[in-house]
C-alpha positions in Angstrom: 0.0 0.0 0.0 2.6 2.6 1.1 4.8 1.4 -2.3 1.6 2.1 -4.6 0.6 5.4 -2.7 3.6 7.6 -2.1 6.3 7.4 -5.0 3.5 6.9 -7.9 1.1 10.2 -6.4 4.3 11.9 -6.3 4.3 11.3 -10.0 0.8 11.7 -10.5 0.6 15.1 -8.8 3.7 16.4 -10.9 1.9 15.7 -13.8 -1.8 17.2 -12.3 0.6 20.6 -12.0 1.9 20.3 -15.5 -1.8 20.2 -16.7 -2.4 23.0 -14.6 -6.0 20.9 -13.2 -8.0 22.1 -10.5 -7.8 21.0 -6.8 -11.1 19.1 -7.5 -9.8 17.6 -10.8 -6.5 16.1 -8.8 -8.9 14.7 -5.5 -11.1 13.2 -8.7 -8.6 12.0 -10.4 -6.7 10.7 -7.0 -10.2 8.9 -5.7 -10.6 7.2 -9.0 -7.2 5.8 -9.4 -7.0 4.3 -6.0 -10.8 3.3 -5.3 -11.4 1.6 -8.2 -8.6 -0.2 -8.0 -9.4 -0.9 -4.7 -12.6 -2.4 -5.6 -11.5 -4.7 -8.3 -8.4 -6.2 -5.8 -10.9 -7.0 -3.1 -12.8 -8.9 -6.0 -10.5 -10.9 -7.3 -8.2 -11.7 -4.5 -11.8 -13.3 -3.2 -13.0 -14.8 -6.0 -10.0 -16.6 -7.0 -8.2 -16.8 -4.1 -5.1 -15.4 -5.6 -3.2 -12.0 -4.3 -4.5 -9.6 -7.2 -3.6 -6.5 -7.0 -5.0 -3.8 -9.1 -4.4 0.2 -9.4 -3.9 2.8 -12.2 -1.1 3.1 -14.8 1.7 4.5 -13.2 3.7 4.5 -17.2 -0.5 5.7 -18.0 0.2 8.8 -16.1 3.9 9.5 -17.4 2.7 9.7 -20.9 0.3 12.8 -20.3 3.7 14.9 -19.4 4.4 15.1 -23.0 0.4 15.8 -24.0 -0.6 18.4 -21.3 0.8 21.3 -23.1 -1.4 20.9 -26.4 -4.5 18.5 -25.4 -7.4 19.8 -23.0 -8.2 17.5 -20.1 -11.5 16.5 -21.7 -9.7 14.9 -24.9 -7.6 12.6 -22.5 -10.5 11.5 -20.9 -11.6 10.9 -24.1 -8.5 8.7 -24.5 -9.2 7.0 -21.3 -12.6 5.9 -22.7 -11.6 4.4 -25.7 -8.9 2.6 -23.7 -11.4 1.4 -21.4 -13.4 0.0 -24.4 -10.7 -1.2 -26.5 -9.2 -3.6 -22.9 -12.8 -5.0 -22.5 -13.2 -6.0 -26.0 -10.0 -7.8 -26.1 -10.5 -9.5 -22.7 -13.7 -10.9 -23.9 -12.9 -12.3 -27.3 -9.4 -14.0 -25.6 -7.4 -12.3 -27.5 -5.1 -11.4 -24.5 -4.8 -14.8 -23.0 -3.9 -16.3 -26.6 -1.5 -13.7 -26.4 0.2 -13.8 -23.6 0.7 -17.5 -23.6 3.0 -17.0 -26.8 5.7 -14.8 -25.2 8.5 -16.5 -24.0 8.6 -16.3 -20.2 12.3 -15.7 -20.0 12.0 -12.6 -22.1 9.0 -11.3 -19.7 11.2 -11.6 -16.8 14.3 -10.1 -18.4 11.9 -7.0 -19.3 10.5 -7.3 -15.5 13.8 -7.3 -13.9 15.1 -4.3 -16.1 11.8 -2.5 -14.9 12.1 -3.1 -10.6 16.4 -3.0 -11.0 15.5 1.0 -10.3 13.1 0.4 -7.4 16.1 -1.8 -6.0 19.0 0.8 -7.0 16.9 3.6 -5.5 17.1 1.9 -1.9 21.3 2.4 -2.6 21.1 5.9 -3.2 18.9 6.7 -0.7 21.8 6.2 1.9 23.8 9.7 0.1 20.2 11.6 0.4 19.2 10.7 4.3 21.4 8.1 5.7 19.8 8.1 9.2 16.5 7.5 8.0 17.3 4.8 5.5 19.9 3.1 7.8 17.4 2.6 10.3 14.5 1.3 7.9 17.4 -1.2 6.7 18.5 -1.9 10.2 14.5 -2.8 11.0 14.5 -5.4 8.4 17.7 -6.7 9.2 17.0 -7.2 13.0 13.4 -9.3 12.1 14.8 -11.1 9.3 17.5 -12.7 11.0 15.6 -14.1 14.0 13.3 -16.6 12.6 11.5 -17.0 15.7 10.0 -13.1 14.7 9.9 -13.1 11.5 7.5 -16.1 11.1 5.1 -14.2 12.8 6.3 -10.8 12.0 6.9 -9.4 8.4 10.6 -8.2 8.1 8.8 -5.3 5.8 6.9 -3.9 9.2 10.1 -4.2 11.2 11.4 -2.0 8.0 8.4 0.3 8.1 8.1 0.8 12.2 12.2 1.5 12.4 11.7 4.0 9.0 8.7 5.9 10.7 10.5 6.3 13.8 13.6 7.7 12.0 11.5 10.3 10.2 9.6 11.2 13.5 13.0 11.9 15.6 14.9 13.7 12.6 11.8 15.9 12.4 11.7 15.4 7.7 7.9 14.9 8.1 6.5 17.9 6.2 2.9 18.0 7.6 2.4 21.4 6.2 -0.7 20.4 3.9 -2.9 18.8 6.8 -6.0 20.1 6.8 -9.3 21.0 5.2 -11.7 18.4 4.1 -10.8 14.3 4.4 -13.2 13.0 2.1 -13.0 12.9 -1.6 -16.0 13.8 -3.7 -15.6 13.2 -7.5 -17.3 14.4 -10.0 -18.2 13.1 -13.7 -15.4 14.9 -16.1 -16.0 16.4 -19.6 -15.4 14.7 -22.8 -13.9 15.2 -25.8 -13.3 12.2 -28.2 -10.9 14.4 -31.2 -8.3 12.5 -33.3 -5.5 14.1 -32.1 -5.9 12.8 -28.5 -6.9 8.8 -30.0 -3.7 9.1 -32.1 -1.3 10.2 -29.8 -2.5 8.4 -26.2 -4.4 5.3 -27.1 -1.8 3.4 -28.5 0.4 4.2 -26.0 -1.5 3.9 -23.2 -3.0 0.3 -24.3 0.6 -1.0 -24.6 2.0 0.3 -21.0 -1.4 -1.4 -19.8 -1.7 -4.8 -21.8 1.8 -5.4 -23.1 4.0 -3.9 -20.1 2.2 -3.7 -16.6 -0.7 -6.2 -17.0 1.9 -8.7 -18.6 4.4 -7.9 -15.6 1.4 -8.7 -13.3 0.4 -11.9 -14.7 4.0 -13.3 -15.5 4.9 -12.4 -11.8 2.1 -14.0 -10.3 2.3 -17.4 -12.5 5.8 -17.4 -11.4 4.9 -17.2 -7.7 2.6 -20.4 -8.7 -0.5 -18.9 -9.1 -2.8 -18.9 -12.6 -4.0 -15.9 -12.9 -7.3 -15.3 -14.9 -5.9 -13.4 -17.5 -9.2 -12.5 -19.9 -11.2 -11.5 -16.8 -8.7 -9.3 -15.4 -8.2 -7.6 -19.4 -11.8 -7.4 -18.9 -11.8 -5.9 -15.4 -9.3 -3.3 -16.4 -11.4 -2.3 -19.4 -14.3 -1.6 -17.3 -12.5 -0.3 -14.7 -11.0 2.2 -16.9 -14.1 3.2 -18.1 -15.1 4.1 -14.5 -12.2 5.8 -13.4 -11.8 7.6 -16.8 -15.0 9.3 -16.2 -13.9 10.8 -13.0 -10.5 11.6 -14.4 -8.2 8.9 -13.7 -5.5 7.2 -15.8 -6.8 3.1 -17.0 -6.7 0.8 -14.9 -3.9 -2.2 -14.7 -2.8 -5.6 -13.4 0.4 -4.0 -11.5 3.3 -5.4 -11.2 5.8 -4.2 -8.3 2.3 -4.6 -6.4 1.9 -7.9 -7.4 5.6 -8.8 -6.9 5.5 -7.8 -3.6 2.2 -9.7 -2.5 3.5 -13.0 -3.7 6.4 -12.6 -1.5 3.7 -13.3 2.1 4.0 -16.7 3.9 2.5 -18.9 3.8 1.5 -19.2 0.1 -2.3 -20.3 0.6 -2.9 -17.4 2.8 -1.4 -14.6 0.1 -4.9 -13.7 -1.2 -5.7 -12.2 2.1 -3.4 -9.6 1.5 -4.7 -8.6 -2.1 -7.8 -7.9 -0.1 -6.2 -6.3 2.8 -4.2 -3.9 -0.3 -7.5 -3.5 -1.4 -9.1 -2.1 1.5 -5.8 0.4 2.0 -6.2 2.0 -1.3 -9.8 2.0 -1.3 -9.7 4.0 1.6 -6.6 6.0 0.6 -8.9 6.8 -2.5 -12.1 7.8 -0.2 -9.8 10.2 1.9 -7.9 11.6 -1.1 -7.3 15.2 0.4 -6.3 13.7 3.9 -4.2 11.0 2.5 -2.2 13.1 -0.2 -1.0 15.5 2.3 0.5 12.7 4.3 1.7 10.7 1.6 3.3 13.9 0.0 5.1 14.6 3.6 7.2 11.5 3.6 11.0 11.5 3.0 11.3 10.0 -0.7 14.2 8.6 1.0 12.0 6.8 3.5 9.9 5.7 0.7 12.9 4.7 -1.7 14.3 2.3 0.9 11.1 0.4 1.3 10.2 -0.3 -2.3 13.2 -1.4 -2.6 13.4 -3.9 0.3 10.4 -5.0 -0.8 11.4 -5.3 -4.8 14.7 -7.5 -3.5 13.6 -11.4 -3.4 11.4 -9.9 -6.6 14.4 -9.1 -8.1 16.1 -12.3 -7.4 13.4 -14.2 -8.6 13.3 -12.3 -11.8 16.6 -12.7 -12.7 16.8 -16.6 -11.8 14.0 -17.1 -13.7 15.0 -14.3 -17.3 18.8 -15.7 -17.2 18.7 -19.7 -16.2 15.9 -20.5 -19.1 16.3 -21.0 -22.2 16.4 -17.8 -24.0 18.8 -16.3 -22.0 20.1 -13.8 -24.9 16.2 -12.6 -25.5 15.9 -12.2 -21.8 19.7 -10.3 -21.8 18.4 -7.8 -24.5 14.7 -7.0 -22.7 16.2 -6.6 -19.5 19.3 -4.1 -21.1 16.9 -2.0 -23.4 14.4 -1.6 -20.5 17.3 -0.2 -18.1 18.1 2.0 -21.0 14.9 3.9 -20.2 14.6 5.3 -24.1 11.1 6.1 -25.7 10.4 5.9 -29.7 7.1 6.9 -30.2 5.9 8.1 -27.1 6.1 4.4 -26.2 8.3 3.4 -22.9 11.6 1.1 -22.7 9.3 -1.7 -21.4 7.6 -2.4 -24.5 10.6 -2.2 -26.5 12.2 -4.0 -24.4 9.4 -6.8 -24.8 9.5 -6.8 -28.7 13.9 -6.8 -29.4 13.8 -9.4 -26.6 11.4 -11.7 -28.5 13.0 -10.6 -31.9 16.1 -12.1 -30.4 15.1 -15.3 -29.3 12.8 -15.8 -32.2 15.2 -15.0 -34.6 18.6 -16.2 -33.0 18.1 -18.7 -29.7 15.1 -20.9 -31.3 17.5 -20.7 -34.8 20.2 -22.3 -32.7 18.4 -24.3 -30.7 19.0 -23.0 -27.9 14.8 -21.9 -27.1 12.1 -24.1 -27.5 
């Protein structure tokens, strides 16, 4: 909860300031994202008894940096729309599952690991920006992970979080300046525009960060972990849910993956669904009290934040890379997981999807040539 509510609304408030939206606009927008999300976890973590965790496109959100300055707000809404419709039509003809099953799995986790290695770096650096704060969230982990006898019982991330909070309470970095004023969100339907200049430039985009990078991350993570994740139902969830939260404002809804990657990681393994309803429940209410919540996420140290995503990201990241690099497309996994840390975009279209195709282009082309993928 604290992972998908602090460094992501950092993001997603830059960008609301870039667009220059109202305060209403941003609480909308905030509600949506989280609630809906909310919603759809508590659902499916039920249901299937799986820990499904859903929220809004975090890559979704990046994109509209680059479209602020010549689209009105009610053209991407717009673009969330046909999103929303496009995901649902796809999850109910199958399209996606057929899909999905056709990408080599070493190549999915080469592309995942290149997309967590900076959630993992970023706990590094952290030390240079506020030692004292990340040393002691460290130290927290540390101290619970090496006495079993705790740990079974206790998380090692809460040791991490309980240290962390009481570093930034003593060293005074909480910035509680924006406390204040109403706690409860109320959204409002937002304006459309459907023109061709927003379809062209954001729905493409925006379906390929969903489907192809963070819903793919989210399933490939989660069938790793052992689970079987209903893939068509969730395309279809997303598509409705994006059709939900677009009307209040709110980037589509995805499958996400460092959310995902860090619920798989509970013990013991039958009991893991409990905490894609629990995540639920967070962000739902994190969504509910948007203007509370965003002025206390927004007065955390990044550094505080930094260190536990990337606690959290680090038996992810050891996973991904056993599983991209002792398969058998090793090369494909090499090239998705180096042109995703590249971090270039061609066509308004992130690393991770490029990362995806020349990592498949290599093992279709080269490793299955050899022999060496099957």
């Amino acid at each position: 909860m604290l992972f998908a509510t602090t460094g992501p609304l950092a993001l997603l408030l830059t960008v609301a300031r870039a667009a220059e939206l109202s305060t209403g606009e941003v609480i909308g927008w905030i509600f949506a994202g989280y609630a809906v999300g909310g919603v759809l976890s508590i659902v499916f973590s039920y249901v299937y008894r799986q820990p499904i965790g859903l929220a809004w496109s975090i890559p979704g959100t990046a994109m509209l940096l680059a479209a602020v300055d010549h689209l009105s707000f009610a053209e991407v809404v717009g673009a969330y729309l046909v999103c929303g419709i496009i995901m649902t039509f796809l999850g109910l003809s199958g399209w996606i599952g057929w899909l999905t099953e056709r990408i080599p799995v070493p190549v999915v986790m080469g592309m995942v690991a290149g997309v967590f290695l900076p959630i993992g770096l970023g706990m590094v650096t952290s030390f240079a920006d506020a030692p004292v704060i990340a040393g002691a969230t460290v130290a927290g982990f540390i101290v619970v992970a090496a006495l079993p006898s705790i740990s079974q019982r206790f998380p090692p991330m809460l040791g991490a979080l309980f240290a962390g909070a009481a570093a930034v309470a003593l060293t005074g970095t909480f910035d509680g300046g924006e406390l204040g004023g109403e706690w409860i969100a109320r959204p409002e339907i937002r304006a459309v525009t459907f023109s061709i200049a927003g379809m062209v430039e954001l729905v493409p985009p925006l379906l390929i960060s969903v489907i192809a990078i963070q819903n793919l991350q989210g399933f490939t993570v989660l069938g790793q972990a052992g689970h079987k994740p209903p893939v068509n139902a969730l395309t279809v969830a997303c598509g409705y849910g994006s059709l939900v939260a677009g009307a209040l404002g709110s980037v589509p809804t995805c499958v996400t993956g460092p959310v995902n990657a860090i619920l798989v990681g509970a013990r013991p393994p039958a009991a893991r669904w409990a905490g894609g309803i629990v995540f639920g429940v967070l962000i739902g209410l994190f969504g509910l009290f948007a203007p509370l919540t965003t002025a206390v996420a927004s007065g955390l140290p990044l550094a505080f934040i930094a260190v536990l995503g990337g606690l959290a990201m680090l038996p992810i990241l050891n996973s991904s890379f056993s599983a991209a690099f002792s398969g058998k497309a090793p090369m494909g996994a090499l090239v998705a997981f180096l042109v995703t840390v590249s971090d270039v975009q061609l066509f308004n279209i992130g690393a991770a999807f490029w990362g995806l195709v020349f990592g498949y282009l290599v093992t279709l082309l080269i490793e299955r040539a050899t022999g060496k993928q099957s």
